[in-house]
Each structure stands twice: as structure tokens, then as C-alpha cells.
N, CA, C and O atoms as a GROMACS GRO file, in nm:
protein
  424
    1UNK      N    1  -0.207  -1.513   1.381
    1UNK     CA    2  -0.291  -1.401   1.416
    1UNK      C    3  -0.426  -1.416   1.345
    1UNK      O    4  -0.420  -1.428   1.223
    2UNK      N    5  -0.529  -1.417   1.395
    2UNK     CA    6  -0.660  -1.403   1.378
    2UNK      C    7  -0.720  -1.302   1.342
    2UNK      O    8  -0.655  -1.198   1.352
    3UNK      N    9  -0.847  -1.292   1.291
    3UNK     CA   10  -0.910  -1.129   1.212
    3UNK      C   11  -0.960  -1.084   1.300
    3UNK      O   12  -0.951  -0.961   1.305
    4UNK      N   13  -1.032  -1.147   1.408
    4UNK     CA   14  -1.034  -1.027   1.509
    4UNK      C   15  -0.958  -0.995   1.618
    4UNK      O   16  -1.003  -0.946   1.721
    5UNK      N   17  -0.838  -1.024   1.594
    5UNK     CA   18  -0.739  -0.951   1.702
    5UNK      C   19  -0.670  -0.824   1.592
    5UNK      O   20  -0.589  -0.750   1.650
    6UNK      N   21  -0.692  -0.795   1.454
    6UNK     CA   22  -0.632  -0.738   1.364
    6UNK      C   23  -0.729  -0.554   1.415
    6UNK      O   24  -0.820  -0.535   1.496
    7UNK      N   25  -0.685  -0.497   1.362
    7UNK     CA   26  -0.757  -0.352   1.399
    7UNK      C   27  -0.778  -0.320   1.202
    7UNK      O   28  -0.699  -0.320   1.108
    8UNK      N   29  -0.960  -0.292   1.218
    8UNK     CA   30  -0.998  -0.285   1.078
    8UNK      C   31  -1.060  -0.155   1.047
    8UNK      O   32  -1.106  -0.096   1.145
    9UNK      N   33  -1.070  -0.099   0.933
    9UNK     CA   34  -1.212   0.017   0.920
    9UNK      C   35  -1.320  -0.012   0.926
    9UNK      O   36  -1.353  -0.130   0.937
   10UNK      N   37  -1.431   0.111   0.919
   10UNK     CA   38  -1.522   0.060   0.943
   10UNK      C   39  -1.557  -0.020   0.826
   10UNK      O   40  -1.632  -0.113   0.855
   11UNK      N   41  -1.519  -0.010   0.679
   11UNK     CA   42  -1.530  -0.130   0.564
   11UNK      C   43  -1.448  -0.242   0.576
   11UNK      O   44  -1.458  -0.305   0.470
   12UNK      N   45  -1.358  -0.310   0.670
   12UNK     CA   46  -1.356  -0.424   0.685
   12UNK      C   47  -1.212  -0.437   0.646
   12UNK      O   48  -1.156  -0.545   0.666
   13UNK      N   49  -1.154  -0.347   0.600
   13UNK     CA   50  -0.997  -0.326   0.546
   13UNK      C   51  -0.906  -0.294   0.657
   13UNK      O   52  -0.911  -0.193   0.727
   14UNK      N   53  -0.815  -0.398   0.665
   14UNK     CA   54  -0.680  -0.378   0.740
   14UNK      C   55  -0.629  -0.247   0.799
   14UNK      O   56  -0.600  -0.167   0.710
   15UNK      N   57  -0.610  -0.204   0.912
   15UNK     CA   58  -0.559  -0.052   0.914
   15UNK      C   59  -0.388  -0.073   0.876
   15UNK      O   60  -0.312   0.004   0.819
   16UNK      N   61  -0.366  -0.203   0.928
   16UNK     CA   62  -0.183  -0.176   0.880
   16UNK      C   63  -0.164  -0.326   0.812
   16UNK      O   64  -0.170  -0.427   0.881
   17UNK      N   65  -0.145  -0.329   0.700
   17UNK     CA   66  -0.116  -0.440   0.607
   17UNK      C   67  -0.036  -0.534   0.658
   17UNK      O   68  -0.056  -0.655   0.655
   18UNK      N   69   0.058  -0.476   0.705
   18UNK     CA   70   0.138  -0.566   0.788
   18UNK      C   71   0.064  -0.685   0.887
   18UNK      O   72   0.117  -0.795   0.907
   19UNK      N   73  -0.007  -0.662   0.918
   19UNK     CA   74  -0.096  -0.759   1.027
   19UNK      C   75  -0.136  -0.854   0.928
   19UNK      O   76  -0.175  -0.961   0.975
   20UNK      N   77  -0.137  -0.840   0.761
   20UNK     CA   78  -0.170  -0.964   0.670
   20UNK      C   79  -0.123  -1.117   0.701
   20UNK      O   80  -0.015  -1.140   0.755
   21UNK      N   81  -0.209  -1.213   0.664
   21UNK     CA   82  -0.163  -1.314   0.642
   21UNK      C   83  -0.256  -1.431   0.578
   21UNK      O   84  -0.377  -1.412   0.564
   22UNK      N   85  -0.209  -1.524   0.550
   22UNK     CA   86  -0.306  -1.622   0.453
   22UNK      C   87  -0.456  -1.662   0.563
   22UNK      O   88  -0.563  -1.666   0.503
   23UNK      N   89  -0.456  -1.682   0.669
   23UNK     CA   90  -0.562  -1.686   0.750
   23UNK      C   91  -0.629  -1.578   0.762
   23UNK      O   92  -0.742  -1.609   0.725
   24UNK      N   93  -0.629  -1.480   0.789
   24UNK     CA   94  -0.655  -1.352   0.804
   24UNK      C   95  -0.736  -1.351   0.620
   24UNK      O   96  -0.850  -1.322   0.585
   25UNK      N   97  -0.655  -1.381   0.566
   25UNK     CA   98  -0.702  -1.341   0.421
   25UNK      C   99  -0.863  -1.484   0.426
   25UNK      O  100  -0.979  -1.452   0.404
   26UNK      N  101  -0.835  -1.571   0.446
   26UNK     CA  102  -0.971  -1.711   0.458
   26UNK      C  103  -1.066  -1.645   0.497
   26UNK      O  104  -1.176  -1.624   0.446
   27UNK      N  105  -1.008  -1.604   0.616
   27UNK     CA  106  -1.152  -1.525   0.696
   27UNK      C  107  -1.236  -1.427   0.649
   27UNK      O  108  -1.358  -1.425   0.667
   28UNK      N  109  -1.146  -1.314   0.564
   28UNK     CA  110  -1.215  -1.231   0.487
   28UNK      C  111  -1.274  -1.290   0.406
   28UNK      O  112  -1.394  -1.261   0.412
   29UNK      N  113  -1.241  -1.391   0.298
   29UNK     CA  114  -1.305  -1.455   0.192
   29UNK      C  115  -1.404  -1.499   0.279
   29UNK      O  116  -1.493  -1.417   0.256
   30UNK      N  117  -1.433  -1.549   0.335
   30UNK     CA  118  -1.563  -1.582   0.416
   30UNK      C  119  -1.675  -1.479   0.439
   30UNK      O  120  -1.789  -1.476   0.392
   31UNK      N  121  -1.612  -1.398   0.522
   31UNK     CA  122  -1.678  -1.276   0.527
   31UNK      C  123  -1.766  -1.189   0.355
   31UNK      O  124  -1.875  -1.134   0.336
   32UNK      N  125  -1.684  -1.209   0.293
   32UNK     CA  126  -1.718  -1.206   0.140
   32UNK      C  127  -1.793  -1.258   0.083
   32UNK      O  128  -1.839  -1.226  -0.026
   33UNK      N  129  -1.838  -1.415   0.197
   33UNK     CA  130  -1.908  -1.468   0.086
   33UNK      C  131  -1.834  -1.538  -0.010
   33UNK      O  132  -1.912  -1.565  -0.102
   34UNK      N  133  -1.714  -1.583  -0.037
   34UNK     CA  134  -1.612  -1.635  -0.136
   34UNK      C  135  -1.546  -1.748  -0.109
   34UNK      O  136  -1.454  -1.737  -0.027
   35UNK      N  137  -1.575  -1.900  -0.176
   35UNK     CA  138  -1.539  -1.984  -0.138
   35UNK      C  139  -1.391  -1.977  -0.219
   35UNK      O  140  -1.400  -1.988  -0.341
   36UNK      N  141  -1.281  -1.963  -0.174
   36UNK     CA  142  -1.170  -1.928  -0.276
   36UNK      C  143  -1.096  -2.040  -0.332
   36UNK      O  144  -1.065  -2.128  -0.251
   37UNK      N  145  -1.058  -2.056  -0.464
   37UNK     CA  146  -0.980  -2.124  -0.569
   37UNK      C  147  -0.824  -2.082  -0.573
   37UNK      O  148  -0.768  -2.014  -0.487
   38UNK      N  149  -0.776  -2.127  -0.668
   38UNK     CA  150  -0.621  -2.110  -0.663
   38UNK      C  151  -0.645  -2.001  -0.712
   38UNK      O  152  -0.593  -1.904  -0.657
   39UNK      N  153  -0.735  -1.979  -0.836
   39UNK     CA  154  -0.723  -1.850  -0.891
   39UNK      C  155  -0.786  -1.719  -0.796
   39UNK      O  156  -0.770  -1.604  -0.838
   40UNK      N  157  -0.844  -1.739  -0.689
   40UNK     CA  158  -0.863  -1.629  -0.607
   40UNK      C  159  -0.778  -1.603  -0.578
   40UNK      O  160  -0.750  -1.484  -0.596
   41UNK      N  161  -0.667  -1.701  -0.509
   41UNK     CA  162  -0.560  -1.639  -0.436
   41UNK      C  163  -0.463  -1.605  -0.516
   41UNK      O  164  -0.355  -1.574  -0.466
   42UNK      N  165  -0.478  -1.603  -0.636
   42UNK     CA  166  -0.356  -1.559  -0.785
   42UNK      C  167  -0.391  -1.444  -0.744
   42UNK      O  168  -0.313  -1.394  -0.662
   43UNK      N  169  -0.527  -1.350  -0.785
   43UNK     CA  170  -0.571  -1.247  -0.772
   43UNK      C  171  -0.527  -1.181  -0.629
   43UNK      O  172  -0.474  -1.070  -0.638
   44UNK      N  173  -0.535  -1.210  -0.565
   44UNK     CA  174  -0.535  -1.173  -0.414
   44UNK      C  175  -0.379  -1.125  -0.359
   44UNK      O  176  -0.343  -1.038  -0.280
   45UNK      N  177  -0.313  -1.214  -0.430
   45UNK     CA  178  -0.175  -1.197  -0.433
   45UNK      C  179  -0.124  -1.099  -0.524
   45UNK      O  180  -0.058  -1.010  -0.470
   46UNK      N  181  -0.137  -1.092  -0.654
   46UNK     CA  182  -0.130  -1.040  -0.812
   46UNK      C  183  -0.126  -0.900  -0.690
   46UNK      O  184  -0.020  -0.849  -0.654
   47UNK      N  185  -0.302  -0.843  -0.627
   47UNK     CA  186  -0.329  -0.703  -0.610
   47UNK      C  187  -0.258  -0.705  -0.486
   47UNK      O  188  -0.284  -0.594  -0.439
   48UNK      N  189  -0.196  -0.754  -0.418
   48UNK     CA  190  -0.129  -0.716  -0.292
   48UNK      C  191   0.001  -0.693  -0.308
   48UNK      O  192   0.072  -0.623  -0.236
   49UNK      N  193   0.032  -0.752  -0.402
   49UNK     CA  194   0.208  -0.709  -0.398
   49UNK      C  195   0.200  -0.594  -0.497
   49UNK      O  196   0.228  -0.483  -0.450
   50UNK      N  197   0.175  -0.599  -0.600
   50UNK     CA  198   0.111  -0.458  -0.681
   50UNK      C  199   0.109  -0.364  -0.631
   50UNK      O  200   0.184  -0.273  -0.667
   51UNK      N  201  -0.009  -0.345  -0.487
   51UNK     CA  202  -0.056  -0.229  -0.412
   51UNK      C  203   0.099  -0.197  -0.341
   51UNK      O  204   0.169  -0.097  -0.361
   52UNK      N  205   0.130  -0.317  -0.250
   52UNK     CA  206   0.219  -0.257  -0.145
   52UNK      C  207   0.392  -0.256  -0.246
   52UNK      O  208   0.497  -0.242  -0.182
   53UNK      N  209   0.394  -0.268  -0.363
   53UNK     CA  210   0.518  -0.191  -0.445
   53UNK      C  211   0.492  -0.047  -0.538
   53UNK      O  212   0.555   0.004  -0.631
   54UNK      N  213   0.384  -0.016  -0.476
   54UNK     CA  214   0.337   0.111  -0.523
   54UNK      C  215   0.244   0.132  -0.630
   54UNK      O  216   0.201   0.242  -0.665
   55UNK      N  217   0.218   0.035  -0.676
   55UNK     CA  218   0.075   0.090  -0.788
   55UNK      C  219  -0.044   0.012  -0.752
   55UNK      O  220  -0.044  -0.087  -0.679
   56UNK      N  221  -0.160   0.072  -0.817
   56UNK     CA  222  -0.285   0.058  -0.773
   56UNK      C  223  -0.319  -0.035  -0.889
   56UNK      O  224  -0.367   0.019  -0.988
   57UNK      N  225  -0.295  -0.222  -0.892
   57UNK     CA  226  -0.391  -0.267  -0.990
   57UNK      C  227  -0.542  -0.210  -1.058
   57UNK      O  228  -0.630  -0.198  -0.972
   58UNK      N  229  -0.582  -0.176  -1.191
   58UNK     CA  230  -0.703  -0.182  -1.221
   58UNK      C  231  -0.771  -0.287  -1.271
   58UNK      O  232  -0.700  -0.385  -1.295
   59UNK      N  233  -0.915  -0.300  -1.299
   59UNK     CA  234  -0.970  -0.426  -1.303
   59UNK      C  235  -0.892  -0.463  -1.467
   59UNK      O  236  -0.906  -0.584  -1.482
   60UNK      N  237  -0.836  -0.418  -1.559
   60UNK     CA  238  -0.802  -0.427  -1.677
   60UNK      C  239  -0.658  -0.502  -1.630
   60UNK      O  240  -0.639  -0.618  -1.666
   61UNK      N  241  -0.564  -0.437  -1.555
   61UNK     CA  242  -0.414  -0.473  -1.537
   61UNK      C  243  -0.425  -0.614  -1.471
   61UNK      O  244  -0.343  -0.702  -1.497
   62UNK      N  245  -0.566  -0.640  -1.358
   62UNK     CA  246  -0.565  -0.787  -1.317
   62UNK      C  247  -0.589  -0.893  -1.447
   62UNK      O  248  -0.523  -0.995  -1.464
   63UNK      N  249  -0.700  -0.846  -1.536
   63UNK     CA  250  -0.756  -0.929  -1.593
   63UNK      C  251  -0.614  -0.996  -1.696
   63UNK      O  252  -0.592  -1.117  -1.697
   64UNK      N  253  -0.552  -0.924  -1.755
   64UNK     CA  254  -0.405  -0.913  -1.830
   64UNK      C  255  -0.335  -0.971  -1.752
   64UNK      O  256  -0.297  -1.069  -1.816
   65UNK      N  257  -0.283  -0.977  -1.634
   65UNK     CA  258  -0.174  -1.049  -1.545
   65UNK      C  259  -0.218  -1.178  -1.509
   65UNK      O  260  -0.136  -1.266  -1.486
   66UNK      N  261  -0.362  -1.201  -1.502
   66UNK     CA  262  -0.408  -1.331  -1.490
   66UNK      C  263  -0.398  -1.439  -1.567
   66UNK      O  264  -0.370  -1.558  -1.553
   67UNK      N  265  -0.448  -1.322  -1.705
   67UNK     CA  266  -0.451  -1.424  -1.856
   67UNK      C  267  -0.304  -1.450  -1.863
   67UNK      O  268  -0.313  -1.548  -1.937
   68UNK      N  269  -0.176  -1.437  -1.843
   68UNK     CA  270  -0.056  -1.454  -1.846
   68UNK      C  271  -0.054  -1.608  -1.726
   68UNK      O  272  -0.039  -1.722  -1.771
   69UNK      N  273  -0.069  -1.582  -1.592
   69UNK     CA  274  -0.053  -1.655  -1.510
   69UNK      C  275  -0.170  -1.784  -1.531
   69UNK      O  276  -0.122  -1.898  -1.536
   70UNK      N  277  -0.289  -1.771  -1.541
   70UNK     CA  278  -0.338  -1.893  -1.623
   70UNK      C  279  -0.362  -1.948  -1.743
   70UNK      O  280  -0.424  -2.049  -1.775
   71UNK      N  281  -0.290  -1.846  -1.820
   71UNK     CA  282  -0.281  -1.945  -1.980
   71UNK      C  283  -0.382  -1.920  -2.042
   71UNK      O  284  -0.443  -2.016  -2.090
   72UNK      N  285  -0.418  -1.830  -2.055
   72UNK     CA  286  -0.589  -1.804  -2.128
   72UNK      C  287  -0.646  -1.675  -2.114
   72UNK      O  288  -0.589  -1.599  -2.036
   73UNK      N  289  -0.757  -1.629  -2.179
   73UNK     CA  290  -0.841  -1.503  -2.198
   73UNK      C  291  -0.895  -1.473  -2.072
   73UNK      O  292  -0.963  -1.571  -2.040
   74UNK      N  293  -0.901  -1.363  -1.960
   74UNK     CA  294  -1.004  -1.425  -1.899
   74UNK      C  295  -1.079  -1.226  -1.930
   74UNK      O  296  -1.036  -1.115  -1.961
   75UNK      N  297  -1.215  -1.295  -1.893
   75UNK     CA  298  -1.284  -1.166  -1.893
   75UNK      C  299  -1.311  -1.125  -1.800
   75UNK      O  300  -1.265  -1.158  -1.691
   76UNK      N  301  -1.400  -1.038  -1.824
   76UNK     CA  302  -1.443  -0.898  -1.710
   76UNK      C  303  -1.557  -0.953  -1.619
   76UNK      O  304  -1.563  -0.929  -1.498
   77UNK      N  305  -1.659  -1.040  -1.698
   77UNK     CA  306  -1.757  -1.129  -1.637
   77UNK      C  307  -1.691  -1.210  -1.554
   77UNK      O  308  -1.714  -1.190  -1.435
   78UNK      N  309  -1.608  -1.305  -1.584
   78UNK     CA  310  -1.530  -1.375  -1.494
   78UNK      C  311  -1.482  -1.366  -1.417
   78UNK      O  312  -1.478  -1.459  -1.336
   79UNK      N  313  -1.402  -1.219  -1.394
   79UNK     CA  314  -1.401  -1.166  -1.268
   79UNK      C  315  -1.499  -1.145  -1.223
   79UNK      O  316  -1.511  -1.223  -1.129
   80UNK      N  317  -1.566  -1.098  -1.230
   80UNK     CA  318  -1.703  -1.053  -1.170
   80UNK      C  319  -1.770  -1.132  -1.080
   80UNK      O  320  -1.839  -1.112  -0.979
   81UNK      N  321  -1.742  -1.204  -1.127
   81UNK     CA  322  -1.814  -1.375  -1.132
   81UNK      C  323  -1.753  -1.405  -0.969
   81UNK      O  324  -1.818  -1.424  -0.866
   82UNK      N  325  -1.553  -1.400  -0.995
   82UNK     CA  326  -1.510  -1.446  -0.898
   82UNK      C  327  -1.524  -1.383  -0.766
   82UNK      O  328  -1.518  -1.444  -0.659
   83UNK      N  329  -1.548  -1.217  -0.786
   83UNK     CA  330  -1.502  -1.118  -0.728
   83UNK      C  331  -1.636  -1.042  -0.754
   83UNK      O  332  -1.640  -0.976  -0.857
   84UNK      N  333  -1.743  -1.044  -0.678
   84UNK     CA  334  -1.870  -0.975  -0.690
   84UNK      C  335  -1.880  -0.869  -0.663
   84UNK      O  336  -1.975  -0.812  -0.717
   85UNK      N  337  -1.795  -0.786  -0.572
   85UNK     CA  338  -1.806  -0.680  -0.509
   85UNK      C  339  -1.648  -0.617  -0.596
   85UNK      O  340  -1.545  -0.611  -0.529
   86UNK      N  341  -1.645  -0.582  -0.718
   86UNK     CA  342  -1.542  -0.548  -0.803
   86UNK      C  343  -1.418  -0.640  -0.767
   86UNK      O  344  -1.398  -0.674  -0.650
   87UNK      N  345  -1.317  -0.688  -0.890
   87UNK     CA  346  -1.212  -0.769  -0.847
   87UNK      C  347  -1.097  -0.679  -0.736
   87UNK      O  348  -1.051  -0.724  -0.631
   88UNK      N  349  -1.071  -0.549  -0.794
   88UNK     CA  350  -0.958  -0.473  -0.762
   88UNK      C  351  -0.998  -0.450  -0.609
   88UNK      O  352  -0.907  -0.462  -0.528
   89UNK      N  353  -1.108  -0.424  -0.570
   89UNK     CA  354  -1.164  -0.366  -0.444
   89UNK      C  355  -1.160  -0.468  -0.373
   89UNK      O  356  -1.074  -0.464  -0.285
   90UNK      N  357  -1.228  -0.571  -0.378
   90UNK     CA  358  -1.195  -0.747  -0.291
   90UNK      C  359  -1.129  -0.756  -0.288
   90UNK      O  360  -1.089  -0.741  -0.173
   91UNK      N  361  -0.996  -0.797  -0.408
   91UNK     CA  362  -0.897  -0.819  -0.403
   91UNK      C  363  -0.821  -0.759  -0.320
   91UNK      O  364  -0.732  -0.822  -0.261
   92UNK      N  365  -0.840  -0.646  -0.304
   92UNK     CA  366  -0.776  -0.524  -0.205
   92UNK      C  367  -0.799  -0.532  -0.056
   92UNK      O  368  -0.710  -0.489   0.017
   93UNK      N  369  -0.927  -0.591   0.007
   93UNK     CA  370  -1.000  -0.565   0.104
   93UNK      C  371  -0.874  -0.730   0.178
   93UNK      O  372  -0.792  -0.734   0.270
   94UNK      N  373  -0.922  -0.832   0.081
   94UNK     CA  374  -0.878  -0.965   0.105
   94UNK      C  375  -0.727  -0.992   0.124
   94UNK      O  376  -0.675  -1.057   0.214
   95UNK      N  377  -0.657  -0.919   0.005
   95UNK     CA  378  -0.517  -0.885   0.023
   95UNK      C  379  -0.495  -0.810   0.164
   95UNK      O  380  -0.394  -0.850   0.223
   96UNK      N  381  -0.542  -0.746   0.206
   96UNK     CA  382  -0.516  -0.667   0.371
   96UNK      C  383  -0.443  -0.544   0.327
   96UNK      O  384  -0.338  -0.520   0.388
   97UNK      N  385  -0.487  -0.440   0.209
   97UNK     CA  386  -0.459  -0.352   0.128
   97UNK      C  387  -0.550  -0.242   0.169
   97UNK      O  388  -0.670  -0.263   0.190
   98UNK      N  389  -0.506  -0.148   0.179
   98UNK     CA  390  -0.563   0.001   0.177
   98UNK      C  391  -0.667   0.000   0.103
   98UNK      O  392  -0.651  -0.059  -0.003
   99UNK      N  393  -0.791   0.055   0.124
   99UNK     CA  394  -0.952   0.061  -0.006
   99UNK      C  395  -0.856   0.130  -0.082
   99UNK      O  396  -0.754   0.187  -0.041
  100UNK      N  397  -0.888   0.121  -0.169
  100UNK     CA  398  -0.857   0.199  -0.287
  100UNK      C  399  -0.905   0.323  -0.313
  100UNK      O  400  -1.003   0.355  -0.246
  101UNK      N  401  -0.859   0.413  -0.402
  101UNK     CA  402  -0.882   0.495  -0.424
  101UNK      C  403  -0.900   0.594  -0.554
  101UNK      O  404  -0.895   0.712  -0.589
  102UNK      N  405  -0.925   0.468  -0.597
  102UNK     CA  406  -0.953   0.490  -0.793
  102UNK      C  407  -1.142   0.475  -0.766
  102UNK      O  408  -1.216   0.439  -0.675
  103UNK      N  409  -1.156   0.531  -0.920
  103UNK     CA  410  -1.280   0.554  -0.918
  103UNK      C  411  -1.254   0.423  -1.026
  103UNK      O  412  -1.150   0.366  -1.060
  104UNK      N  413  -1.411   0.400  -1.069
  104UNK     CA  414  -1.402   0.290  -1.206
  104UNK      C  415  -1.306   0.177  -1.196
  104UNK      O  416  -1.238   0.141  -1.101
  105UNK      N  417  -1.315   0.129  -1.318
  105UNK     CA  418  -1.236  -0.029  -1.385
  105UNK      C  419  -1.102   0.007  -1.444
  105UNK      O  420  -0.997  -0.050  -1.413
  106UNK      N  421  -1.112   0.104  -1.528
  106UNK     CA  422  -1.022   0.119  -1.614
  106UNK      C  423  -0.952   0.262  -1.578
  106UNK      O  424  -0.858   0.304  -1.647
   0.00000   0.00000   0.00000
């Protein structure tokens, strides 16, 4: 399935998650602007299964689950870096996740 046979909002987010999939997810990264790494799709994954088992990753809970999954510190810049348009919110948009609905990082 392709991203535009998918039904989106007007911000670019999935109406039913279910229609997700790793292509669907490329395309968005494109759309983003995001040439993606393994560690994008750590992230991408990390906030999608997160979201759809009921909690709302914050940019603090990614940065912590990452530093676990790649072995190291990572910071807030670094996300930033990866994820320009906030990690949790991309991550969310890319995952094929509901916008969110937290205000802030933390």
C-alpha cells in the first residue's frame, strides 16, 4: 500500500494507523525532508509501538530508550538534529500515529 492511496489529515498523519507500513513510513520521511538511518527507524518504531500500547512517548522517554538501544548518551540536540520538526511529533507523524496531544518535551 502506497501513501497516497492511505486517507490522511490535513497535517499529513494517518487517519487509521492500521494502514501503517515501512513504505508508507519512506515516503513520509521524504516528505519530511529525512534521509533515514537505522537510528531513525529505532525512533520511529520506539514511538509507534509506545503510542499504539497506550502511552504517549515524550521527547525525554525517547531520548532514554534510545541511549539504552544504542549504547550511549544521546541528547536533545541530536534529536533535533535527527528529527527537526520535534522527535516525538515526527516520530509520530512517520510512525502512522495519531498527532499528539501533549504540549512541550517533557
Amino acid at each position: 500500500m502506497a501513501l497516497e492511496s492511505v486517507e490522511r489529515t490535513e497535517e499529513g498523519y494517518l487517519v487509521n494507523s492500521g494502514d501503517w507500513n515501512e513504505e508508507i513510513a519512506a515516503e513520509i520521511f521524504k516528505e519530511e525532508g529525512i534521509e533515514p538511518t537505522q537510528e531513525h527507524w529505532d525512533v520511529v518504531k520506539y514511538v509507534r509501538e509506545e503510542t499504539l500500547g497506550g502511552n504517549e512517548p515524550n521527547e525525554r522517554s525517547i531520548m532514554k530508550e534510545m541511549g539504552k538501544i544504542w549504547g550511549r548518551k544521546v541528547s536533545s540536540k541530536e534529536m533535533y538534529e535527527m528529527f527537526p520538526g520535534m522527535p516525538s511529533k515526527q516520530g509520530l507523524k512517520i510512525g502512522g500515529c495519531p498527532k499528539s496531544t501533549r504540549k512541550g518535551g517533557y
